[in-house]
KOLVEX-85949 format. One line per 5 residues: number of its first residue (from 1); for each residue x, y, z of N, C-alpha, C. Coordinates in Angstrom, 3 decimals. Each point is the difference from the previous one (the first is absolute). Layout:
N
NUM) X Y Z X Y Z X Y Z ~ ...;
//
This chain:
262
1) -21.247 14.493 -0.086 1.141 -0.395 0.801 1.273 0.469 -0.686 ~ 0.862 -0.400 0.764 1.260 0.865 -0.592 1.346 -1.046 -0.529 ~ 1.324 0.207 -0.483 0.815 -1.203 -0.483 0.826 0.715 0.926 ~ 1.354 -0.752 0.671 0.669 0.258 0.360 1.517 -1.242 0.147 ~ 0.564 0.188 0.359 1.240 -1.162 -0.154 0.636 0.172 1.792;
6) 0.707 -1.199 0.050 0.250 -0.084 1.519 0.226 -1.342 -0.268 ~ 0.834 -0.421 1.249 -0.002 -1.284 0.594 0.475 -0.877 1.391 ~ -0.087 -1.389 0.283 0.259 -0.042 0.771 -1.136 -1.929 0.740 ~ 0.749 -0.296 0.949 -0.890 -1.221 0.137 0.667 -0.832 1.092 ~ -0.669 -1.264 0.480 0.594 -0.397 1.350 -0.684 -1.647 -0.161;
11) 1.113 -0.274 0.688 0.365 -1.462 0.780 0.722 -0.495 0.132 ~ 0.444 -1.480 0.070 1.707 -0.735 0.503 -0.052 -0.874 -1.242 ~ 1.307 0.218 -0.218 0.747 -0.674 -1.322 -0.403 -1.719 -0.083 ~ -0.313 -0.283 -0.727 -0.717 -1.284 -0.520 1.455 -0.863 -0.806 ~ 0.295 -0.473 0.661 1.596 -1.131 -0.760 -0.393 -0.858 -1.433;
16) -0.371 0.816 -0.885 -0.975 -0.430 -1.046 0.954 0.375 -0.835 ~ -0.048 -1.004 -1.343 1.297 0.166 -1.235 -0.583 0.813 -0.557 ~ 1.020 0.903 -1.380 -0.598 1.097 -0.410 -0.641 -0.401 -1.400 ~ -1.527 -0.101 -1.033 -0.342 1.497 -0.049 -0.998 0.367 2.001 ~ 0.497 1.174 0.845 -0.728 -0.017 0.845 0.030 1.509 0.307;
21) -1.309 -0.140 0.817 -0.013 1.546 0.821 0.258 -0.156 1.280 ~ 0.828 0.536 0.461 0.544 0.349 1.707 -0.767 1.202 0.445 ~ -1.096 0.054 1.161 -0.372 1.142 0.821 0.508 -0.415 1.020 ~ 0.416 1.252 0.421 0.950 -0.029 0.951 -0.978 1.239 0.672 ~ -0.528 0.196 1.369 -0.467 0.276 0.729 0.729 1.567 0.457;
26) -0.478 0.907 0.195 0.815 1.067 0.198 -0.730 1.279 0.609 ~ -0.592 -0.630 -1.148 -0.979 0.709 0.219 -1.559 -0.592 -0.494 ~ -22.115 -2.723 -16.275 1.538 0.467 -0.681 0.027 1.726 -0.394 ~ 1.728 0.541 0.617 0.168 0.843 0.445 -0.077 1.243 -0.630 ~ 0.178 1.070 0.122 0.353 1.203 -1.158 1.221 0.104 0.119;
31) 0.452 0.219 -1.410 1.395 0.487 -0.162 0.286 1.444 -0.233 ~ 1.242 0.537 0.740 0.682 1.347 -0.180 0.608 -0.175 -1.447 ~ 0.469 1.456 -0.453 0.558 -0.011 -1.059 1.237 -0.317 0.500 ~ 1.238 -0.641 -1.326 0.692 -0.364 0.673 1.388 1.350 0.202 ~ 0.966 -0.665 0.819 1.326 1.069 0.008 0.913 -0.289 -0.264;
36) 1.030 0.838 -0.905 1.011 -0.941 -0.068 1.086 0.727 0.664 ~ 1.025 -1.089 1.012 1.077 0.514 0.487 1.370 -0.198 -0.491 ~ 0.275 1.046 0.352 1.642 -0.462 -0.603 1.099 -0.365 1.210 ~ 0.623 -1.449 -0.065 1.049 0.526 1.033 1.317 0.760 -0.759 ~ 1.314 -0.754 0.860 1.342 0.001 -0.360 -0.332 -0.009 -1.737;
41) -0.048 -1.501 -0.502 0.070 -0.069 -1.320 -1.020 -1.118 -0.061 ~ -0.883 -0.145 -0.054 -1.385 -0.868 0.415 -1.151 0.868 -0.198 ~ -1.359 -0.146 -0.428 -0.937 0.695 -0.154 -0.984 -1.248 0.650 ~ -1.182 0.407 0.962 -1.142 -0.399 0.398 -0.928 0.055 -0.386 ~ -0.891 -0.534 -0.139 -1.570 0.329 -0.513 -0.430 -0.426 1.154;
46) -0.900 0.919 0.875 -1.068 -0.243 1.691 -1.443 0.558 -0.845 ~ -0.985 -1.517 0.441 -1.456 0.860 -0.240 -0.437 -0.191 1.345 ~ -0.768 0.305 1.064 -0.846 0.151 1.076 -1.098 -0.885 -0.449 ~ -0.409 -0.895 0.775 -1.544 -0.726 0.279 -0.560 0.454 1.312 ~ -1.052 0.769 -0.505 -0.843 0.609 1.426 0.620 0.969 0.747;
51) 0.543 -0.188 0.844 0.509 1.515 0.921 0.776 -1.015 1.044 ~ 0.912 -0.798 -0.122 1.421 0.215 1.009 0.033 0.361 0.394 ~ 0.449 -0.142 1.438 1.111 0.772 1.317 1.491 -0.262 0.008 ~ 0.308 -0.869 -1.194 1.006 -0.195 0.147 0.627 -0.163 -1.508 ~ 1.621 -0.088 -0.287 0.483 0.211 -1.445 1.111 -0.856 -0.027;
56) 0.457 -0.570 -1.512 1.374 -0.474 0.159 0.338 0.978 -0.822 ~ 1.291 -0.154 0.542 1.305 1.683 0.055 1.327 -0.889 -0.710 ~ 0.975 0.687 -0.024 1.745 -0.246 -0.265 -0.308 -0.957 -0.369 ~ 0.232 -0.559 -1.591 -0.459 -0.944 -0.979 1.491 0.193 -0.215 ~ 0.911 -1.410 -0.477 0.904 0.061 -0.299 0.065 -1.389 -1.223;
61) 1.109 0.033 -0.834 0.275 -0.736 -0.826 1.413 -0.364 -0.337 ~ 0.519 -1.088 0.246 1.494 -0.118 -0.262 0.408 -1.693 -0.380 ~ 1.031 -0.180 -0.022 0.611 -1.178 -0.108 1.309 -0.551 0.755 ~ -0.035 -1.101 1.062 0.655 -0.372 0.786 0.253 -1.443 0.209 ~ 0.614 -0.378 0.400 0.630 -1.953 0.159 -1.476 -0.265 0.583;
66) -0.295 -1.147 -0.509 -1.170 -0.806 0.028 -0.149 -1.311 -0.033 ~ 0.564 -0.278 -0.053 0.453 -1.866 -0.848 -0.252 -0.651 1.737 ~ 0.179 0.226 1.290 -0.446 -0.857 0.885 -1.305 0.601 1.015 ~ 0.166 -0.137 0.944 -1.323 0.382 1.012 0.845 1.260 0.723 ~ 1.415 -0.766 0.147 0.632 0.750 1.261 0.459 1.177 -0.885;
71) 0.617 -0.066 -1.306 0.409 1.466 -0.699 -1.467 1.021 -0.366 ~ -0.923 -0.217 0.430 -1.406 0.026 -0.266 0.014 1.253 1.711 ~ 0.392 -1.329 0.825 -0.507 1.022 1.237 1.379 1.172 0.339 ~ 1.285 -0.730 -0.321 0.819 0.988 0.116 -0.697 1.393 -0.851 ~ -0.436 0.316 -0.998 -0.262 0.778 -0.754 -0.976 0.761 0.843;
76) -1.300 -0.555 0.444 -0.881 1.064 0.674 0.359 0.031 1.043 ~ 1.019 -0.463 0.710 0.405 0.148 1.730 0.872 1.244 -0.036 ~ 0.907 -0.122 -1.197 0.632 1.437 -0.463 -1.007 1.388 0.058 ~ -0.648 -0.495 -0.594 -0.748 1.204 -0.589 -0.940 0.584 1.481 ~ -0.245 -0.971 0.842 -1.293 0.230 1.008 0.787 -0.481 1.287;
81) 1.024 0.501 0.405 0.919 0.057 1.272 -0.570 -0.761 1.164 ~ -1.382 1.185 0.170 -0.709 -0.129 1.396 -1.214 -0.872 0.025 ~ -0.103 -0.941 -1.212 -0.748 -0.988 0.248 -0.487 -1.071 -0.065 ~ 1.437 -0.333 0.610 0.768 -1.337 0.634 -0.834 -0.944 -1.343 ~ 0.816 0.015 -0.991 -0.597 -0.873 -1.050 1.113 -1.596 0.373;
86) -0.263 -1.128 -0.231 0.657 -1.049 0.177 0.093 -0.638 1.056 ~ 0.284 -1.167 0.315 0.056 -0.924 1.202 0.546 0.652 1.111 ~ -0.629 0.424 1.305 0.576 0.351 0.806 -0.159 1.763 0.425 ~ -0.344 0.178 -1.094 -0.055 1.432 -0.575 -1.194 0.720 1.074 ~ 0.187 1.397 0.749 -0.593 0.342 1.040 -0.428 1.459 -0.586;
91) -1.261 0.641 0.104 -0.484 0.696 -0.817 0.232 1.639 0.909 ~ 0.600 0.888 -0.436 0.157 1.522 0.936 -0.927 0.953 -0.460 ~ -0.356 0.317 1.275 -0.831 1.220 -0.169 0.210 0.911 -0.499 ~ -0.582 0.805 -0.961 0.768 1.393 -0.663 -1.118 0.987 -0.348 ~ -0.236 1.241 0.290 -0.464 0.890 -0.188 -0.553 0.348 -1.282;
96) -0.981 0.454 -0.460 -0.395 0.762 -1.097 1.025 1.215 -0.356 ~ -0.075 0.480 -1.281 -0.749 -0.540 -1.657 -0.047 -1.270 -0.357 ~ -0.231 -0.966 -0.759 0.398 -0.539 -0.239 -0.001 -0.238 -1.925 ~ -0.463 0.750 -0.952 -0.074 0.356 -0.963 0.861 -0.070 -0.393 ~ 1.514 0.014 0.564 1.178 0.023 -0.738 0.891 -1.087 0.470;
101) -0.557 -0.141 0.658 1.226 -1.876 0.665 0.278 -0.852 -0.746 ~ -0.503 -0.143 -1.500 0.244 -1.173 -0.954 1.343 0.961 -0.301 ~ -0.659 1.223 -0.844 0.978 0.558 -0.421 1.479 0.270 0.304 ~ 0.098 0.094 1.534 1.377 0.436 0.804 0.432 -1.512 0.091 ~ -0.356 -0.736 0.107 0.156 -1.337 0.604 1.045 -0.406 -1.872;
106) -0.770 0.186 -0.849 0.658 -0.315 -1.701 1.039 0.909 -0.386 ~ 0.009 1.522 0.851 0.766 0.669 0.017 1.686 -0.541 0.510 ~ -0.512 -0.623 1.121 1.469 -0.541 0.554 0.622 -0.738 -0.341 ~ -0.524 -1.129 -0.635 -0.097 -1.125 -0.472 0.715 0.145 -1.456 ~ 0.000 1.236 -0.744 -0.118 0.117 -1.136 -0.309 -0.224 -1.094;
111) -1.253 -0.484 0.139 -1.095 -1.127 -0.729 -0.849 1.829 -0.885 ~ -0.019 -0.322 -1.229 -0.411 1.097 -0.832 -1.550 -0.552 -0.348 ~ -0.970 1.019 -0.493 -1.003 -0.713 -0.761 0.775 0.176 -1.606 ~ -1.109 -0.791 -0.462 0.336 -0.119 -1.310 -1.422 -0.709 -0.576 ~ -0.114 0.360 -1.278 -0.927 -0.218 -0.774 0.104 -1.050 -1.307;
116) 1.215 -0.203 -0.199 0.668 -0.122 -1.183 0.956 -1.124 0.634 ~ -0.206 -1.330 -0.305 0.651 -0.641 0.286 0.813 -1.117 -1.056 ~ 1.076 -0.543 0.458 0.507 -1.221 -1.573 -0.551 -1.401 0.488 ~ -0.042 -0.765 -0.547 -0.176 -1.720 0.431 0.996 -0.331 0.752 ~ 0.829 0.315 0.643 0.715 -0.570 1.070 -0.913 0.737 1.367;
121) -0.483 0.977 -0.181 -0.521 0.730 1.405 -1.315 -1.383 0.007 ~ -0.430 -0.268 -0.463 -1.403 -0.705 0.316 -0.179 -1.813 -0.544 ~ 1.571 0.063 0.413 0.390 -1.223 -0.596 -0.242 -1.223 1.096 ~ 0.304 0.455 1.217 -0.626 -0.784 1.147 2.093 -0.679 0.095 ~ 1.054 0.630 -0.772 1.188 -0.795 0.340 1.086 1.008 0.101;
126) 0.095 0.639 1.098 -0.750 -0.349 0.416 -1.144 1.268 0.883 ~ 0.286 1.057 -0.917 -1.117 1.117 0.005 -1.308 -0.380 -0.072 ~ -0.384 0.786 0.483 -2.007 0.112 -0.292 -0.604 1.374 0.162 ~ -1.125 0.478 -0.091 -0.488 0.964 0.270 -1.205 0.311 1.154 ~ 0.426 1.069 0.433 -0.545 0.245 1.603 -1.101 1.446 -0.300;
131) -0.829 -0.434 0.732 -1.394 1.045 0.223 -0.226 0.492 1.014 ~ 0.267 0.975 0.622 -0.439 0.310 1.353 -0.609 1.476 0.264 ~ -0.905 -0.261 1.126 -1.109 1.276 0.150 -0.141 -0.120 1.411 ~ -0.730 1.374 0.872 -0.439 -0.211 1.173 -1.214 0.594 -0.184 ~ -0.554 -0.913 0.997 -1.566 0.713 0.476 -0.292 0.839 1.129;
136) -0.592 0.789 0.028 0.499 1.303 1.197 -1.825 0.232 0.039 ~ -0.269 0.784 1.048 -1.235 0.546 0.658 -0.165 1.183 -0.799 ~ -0.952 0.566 -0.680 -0.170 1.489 -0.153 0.131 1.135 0.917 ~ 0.467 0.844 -0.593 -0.155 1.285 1.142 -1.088 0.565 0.557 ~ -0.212 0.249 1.292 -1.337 -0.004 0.263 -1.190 -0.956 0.633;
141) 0.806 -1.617 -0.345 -0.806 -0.851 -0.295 -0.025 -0.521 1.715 ~ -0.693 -1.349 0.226 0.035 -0.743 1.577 1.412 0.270 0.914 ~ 0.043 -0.339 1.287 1.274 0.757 1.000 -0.532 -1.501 0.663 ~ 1.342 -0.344 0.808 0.205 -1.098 1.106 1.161 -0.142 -0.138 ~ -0.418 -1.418 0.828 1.794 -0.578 -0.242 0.224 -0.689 -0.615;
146) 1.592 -0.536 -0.223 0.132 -0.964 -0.697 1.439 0.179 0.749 ~ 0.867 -1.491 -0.879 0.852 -0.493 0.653 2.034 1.449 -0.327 ~ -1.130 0.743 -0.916 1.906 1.029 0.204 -1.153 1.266 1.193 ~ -0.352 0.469 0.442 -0.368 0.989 1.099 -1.528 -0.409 0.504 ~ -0.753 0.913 1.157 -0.753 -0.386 0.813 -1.354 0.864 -0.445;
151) 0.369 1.158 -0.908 -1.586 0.529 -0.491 0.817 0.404 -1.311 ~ -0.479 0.396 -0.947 0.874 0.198 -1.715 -1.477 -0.388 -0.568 ~ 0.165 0.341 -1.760 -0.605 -0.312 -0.857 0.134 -1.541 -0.649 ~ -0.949 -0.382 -0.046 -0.640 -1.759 0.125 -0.315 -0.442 -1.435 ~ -0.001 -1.249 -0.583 -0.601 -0.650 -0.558 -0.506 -0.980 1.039;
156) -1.739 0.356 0.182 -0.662 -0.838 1.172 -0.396 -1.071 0.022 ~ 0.253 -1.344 1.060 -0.378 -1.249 -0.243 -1.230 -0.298 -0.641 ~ -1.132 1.346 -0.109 -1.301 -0.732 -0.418 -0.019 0.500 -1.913 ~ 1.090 0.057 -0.446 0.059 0.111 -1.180 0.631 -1.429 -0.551 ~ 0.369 -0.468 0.921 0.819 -1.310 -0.791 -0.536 -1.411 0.375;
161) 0.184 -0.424 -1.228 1.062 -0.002 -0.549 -0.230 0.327 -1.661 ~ 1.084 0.525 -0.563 0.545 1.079 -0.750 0.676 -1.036 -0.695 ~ -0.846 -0.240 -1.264 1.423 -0.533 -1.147 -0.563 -0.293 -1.477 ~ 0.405 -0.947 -1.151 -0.344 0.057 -1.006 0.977 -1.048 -0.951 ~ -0.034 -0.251 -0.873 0.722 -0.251 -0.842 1.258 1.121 -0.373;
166) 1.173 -0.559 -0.585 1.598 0.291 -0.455 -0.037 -0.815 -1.349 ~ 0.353 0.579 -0.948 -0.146 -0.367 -1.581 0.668 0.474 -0.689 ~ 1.011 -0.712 -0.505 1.250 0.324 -0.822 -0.605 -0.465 -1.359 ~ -0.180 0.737 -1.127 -0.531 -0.183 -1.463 1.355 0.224 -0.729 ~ -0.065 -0.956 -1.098 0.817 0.238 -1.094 -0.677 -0.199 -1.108;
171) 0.491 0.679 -1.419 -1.158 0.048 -0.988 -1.298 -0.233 0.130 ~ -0.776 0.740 1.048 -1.075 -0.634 0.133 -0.699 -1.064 0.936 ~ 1.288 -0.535 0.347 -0.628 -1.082 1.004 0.643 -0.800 0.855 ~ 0.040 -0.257 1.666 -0.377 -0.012 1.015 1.581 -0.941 -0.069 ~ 1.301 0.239 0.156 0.997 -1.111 0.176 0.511 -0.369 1.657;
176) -0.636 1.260 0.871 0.300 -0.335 1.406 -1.312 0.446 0.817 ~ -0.069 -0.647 1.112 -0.778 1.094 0.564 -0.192 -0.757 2.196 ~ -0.578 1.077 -0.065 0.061 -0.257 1.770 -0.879 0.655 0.820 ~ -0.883 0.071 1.171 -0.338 0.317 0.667 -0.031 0.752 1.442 ~ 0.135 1.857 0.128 0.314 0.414 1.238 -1.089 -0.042 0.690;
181) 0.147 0.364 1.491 -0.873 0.134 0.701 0.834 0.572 1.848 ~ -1.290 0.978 0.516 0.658 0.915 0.882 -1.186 -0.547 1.653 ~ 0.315 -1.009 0.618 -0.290 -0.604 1.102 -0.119 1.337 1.025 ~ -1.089 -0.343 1.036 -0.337 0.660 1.327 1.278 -0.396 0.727 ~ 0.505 1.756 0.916 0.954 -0.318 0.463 -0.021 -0.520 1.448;
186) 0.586 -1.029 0.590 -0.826 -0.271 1.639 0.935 0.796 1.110 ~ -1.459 0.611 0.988 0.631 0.254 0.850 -0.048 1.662 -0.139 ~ 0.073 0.559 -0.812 -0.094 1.582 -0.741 -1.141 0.158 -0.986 ~ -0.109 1.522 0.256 -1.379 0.603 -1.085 -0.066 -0.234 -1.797 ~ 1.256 -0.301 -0.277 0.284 -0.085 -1.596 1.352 -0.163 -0.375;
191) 0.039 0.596 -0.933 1.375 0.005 -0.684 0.439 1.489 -0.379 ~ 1.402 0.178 0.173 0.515 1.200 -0.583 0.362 0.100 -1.021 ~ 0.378 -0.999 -0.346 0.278 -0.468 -1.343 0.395 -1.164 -0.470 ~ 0.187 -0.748 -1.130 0.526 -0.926 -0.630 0.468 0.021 -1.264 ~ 1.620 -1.154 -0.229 0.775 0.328 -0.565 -0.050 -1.175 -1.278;
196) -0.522 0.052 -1.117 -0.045 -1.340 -0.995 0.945 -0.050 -0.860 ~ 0.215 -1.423 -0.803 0.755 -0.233 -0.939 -0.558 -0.763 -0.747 ~ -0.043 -0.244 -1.316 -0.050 -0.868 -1.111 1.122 -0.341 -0.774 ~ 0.648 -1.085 0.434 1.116 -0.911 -0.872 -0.254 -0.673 -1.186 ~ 0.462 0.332 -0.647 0.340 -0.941 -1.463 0.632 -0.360 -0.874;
201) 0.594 -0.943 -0.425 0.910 -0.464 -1.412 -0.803 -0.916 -0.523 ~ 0.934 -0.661 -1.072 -0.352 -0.209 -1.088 -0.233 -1.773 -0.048 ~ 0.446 -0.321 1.226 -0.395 -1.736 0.529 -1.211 0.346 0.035 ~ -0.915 0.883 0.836 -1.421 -0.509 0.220 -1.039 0.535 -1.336 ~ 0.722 0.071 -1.085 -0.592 0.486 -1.214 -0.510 -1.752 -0.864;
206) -0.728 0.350 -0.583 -0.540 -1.238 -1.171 1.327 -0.797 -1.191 ~ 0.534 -1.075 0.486 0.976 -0.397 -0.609 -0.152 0.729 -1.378 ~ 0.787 0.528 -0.720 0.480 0.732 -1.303 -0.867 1.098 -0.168 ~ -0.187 0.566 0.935 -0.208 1.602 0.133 1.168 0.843 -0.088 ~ -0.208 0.511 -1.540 1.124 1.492 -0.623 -0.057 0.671 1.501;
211) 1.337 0.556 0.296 -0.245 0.753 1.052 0.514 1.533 -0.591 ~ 0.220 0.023 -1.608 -0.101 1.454 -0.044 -1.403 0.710 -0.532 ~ -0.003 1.169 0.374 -1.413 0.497 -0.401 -0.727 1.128 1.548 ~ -0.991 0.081 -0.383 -0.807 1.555 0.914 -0.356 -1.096 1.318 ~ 0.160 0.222 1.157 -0.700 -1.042 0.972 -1.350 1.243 1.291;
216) -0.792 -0.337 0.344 -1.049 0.866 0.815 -0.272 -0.674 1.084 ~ 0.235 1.034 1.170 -0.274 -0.809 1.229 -1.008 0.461 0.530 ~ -1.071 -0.894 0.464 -1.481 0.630 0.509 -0.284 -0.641 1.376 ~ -0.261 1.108 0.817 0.053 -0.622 1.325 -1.289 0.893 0.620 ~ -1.106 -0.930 0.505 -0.958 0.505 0.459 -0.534 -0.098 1.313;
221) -0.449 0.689 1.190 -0.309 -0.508 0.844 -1.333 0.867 1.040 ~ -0.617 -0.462 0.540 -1.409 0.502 0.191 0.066 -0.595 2.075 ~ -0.487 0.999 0.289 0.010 0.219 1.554 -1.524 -0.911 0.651 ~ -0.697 -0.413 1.172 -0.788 -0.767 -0.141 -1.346 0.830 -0.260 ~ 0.434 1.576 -0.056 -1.318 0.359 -0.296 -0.517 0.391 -1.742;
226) 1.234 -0.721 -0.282 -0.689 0.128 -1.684 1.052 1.432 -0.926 ~ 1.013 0.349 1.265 0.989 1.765 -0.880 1.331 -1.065 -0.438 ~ 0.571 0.999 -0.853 1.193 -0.585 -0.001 0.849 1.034 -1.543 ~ 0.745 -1.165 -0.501 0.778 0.579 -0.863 0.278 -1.035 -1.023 ~ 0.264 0.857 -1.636 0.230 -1.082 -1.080 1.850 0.759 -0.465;
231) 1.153 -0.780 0.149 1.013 0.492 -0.768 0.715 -0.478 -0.861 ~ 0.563 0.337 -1.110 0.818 -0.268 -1.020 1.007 0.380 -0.188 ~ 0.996 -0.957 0.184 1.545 0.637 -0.740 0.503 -0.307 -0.761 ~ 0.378 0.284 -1.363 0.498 -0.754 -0.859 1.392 0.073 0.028 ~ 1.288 -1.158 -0.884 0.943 0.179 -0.325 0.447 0.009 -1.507;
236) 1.446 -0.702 -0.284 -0.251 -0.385 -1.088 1.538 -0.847 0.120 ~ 0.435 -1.204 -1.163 0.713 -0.792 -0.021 0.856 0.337 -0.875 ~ 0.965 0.881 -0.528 0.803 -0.190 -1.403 1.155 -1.253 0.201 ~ 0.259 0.224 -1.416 1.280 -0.992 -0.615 1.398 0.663 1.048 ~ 1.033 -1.010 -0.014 1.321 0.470 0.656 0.393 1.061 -0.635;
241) 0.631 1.207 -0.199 0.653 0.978 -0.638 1.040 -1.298 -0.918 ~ 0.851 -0.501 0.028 0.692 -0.916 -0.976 -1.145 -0.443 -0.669 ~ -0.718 -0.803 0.021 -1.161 -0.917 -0.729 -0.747 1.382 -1.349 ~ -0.160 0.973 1.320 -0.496 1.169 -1.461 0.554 0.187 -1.017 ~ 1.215 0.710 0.597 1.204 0.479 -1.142 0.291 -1.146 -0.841;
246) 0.344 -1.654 0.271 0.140 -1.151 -1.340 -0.984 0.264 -0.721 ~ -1.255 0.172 0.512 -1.425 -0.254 -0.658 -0.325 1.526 -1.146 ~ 0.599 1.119 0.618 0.566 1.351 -1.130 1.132 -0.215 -0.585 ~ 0.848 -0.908 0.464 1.352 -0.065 -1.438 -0.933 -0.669 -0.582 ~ -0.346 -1.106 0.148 -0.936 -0.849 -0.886 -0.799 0.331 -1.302;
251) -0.795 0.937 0.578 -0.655 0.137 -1.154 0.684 1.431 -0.803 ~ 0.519 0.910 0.347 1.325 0.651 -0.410 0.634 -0.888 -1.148 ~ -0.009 -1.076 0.613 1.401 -0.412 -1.012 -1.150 -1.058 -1.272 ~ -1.360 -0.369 0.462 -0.839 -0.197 -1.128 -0.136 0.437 -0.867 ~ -0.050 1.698 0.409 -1.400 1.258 -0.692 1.817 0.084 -1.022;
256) 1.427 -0.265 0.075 0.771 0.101 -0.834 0.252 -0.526 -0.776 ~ -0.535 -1.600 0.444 0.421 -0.957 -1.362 -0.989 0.351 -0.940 ~ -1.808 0.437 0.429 -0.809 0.306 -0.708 0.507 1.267 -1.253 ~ 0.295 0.669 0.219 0.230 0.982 -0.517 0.939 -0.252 -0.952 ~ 1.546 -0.859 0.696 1.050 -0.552 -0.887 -1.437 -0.656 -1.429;
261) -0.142 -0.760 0.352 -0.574 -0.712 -1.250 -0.844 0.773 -0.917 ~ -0.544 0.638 0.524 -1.177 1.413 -0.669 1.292 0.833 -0.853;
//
């Protein structure tokens, strides 16, 4: 089988506090070797389980106001225009590609990735850090409908439901975590795609969890016939630029008294 990267995923926004995953509707095994992608400034790791018809794509990583539900949905309603995220919120039809809609959508927004973050980005005060991917159909793969056109390329109702565990690791071990999943769409042949997120700060972490250090996000999810995908993104946490530089006068001004006395 082969590795490949992609994304994409579907259903209606769940009014659920964050750490959470939002699908938003839009659209034991052998393992592949794995691949690694690069975005903007983000690197992926995608391995394949079995042979997929379908991929998560436009993996993004950033940091944005987080501290309530509603600066939570303002954030992906920004980012995902046409699908009607929030109370009231009415979902528009929109045409394929869709491989790049996270991207243009963060583009406007001016939301950067980033890899490299300080303790205020994932501080939860009131920043946090945001995960987002879509799940998209392979090329080639099932045709019907679904709810953006009337025949197109499908993720098909008899694959789902589609999901897995969301696992935020720090040193090693497990400080957030959450569950996606990609529902039969009613009424239409599948999905064209779907649009996810994984929210997190540093409230839903283990009271006196260091929040500087390497953090790995593992998000897995398997279709009902047993295919799917394993991915990893890592970041990392440094000190404030001020906090460094005291912490280099610091010992600067140690390594002098040492010497004075020598």
């Amino acid at each position: 089988m082969k590795s490949t990267t992609s994304s994409a995923m579907s259903r209606s926004i769940c009014p659920l506090p964050l750490p959470m995953l939002i699908l938003i509707a839009g659209v034991v095994p052998w393992l592949a070797q794995p691949t690694l992608v690069s975005g903007m400034n983000i690197e992926v790791t995608s391995t394949s389980v079995g042979d997929p018809t379908w991929t998560n794509t436009d993996f993004h990583l950033f940091s944005a106001p987080a501290d309530t539900f509603e600066a939570f949905i303002g954030v992906i309603s920004s980012v995902w225009p046409l699908h009607g995220i929030g109370d009231g919120g009415t979902y528009s039809p929109h045409e394929p590609p869709y491989d790049m809609e996270t991207a243009d959508g963060m583009a406007a927004n001016g939301f950067q990735d980033m890899s490299t973050f300080q303790v205020e980005n994932i501080s939860g005060d009131p920043l946090g850090v945001y995960i987002l991917w879509t799940t998209i159909p392979n090329p080639g793969g099932p045709t019907g409908s679904s709810r953006d056109f009337a025949s197109g390329p499908i993720i098909p109702n008899e694959l789902m439901p589609i999901g897995g565990p969301a696992e935020m690791l720090h040193g090693g071990s497990v400080v957030d975590s959450a569950h996606w999943g990609v529902d039969e769409a009613e009424g239409v042949d599948g999905r064209s795609h779907v649009v996810s997120v994984f929210g997190t700060a540093a409230f839903f972490f283990p009271e006196g969890t260091e929040l500087l250090g390497d953090y790995e996000f593992q998000l897995s999810g398997r279709d009902a016939m047993g295919n799917g995908w394993d991915h990893t993104l890592s970041f990392e946490v440094v000190p404030e630029p001020s906090t460094a530089a005291l912490a280099l006068i610091g010992s600067v001004f140690m390594l002098a008294r040492r010497r004075k006395r020598a």
